[in-house]
Residue, then its C-alpha position, 0 to 999 in steps of 0.5 A: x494524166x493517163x498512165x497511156x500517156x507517152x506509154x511506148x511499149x507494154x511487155x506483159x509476158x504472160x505468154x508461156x513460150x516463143x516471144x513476148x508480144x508488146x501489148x501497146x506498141x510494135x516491138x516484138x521480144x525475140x525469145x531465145x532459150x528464155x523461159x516463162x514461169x509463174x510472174x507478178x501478174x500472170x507469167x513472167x520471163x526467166x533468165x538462168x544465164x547469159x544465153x537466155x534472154x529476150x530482146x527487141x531489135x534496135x528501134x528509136x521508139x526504145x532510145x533518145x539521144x535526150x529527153x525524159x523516160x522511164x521503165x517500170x516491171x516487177x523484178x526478182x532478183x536471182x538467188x546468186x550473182x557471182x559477178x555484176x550482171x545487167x538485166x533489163x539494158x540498151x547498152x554496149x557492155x563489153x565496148x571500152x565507150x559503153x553508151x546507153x541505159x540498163x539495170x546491174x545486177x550486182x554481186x549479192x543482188x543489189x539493183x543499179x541503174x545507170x545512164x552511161x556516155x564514152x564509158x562513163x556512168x553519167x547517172x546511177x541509182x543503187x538500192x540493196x536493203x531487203x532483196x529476198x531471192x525469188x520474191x518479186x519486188x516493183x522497179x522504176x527507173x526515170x530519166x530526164x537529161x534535159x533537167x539533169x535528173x534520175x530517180x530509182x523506185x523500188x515498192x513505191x518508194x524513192x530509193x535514190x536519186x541521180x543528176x545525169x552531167x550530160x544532156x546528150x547521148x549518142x544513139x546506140x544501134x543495140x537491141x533493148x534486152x530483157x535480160x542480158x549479160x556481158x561475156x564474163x557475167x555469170x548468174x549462180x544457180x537457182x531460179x535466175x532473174x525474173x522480169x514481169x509487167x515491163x513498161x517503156x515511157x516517153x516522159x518521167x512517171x511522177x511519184x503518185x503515178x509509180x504509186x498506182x503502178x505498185x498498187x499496195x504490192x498488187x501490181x497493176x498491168x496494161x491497159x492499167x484499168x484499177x481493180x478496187x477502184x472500178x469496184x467501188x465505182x461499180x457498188x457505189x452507183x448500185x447501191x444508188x440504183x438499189x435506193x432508187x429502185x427501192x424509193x420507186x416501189x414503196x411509191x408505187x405501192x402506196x399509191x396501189x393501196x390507196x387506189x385500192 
């Protein structure tokens, strides 16, 4: 299956400043105050603070009530966290009935996703082993309500898992943010969080699929054409045509010279 395929939205970031344009579908990030620094893959956007982030407005392309999905990008993770803070969310934070989905950014920059309904975690995946502040690392998040199943990558590999106890959730009407934080997060100082090469599914990513994502560590961006391996095409059918031709002309000149 083509990584396009249920692919929704494609955010390379790779602007260097206003918003971040989706390279697949039409959900432009509105940018206020985040920056555009050095990414995975090109740029990347950066958030220092609350007041910093990138958000799509409310669209039901980004949130189903049910179904499978999936968000993949590269992460760097900030070099101090004071208190839990979300990055990548559609979520109400604040509200006492917190509805939705998103990464948390916990104290010591550990990495949980959850899925929430009326306030309560419905499914969670958590992951603190070997986050160095500043390097950027490859997440996956995928979520299935209908088979009651999460599942949270990180550099290709599954580092947790999670069974979601309802199959419906109720649509929320807030924007799908890049960085966001509630009103009592604070991100310490240093280089704040980063979020490169921010991709939305329709459908779970399989294990082999997230593999081609992380790409040994290189990464692999939309419309998600596979360096190495176009290049061993390309070479392999050269070296084909190099033989050919080669065969071709030691034909012709041994008939040449026995013409001659």
């Amino acid at each position: 299956m083509s990584l396009l395929t249920s692919l929704v939205s494609y955010w390379k970031q790779d602007e260097a400043s206003g918003n971040a344009v989706d390279s697949h579908g039409g959900y432009t990030g509105v940018n206020t105050s985040a920056t555009y620094v050095a990414g995975k893959i090109g740029n990347g956007s950066n958030s220092t603070g609350p007041t910093q982030y990138i958000e799509v407005s409310h669209e039901a392309g980004l949130y189903r009530t049910s179904g499978a999905h999936s968000i993949s990008m590269w992460w760097r993770p900030v070099d101090t966290v004071s208190q839990a803070i979300y990055s990548v969310s559609k979520m109400d934070f604040d509200a006492g009935a917190r509805e939705g989905f998103g990464f948390q950014v916990t104290s010591g920059s550990g990495l949980r996703f959850n899925v929430q309904k009326n306030g309560t975690v419905q499914s969670t995946g958590y992951y603190n082993t070997g986050w160095v502040a500043g390097t950027w690392r490859h997440v996956v998040a995928t979520w299935d309500t209908a088979n009651t199943r999460s599942n949270l990558y990180v550099d290709g590999t599954s580092v947790a898992t999670g069974t979601p106890s309802s199959s419906t959730y109720t649509e929320n009407t807030l924007a799908f943010s890049f960085h966001s934080a509630f009103s009592t997060s604070r991100i310490g100082a240093g280089t704040g969080v980063g979020v490169d090469e921010l991709g939305f599914w329709d459908r779970v990513l399989t294990a082999a699929e997230v593999t081609e994502l992380y790409n040994g560590g290189a990464g692999l961006a939309y419309p998600f054409s596979s360096g190495p391996a176009n290049l061993k095409s390309y070479n392999t059918n050269l070296k084909a045509n190099i033989k050919s031709i080669d065969t071709n002309l030691i034909a012709n000149v041994k008939s040449f010279d026995t013409n001659v």
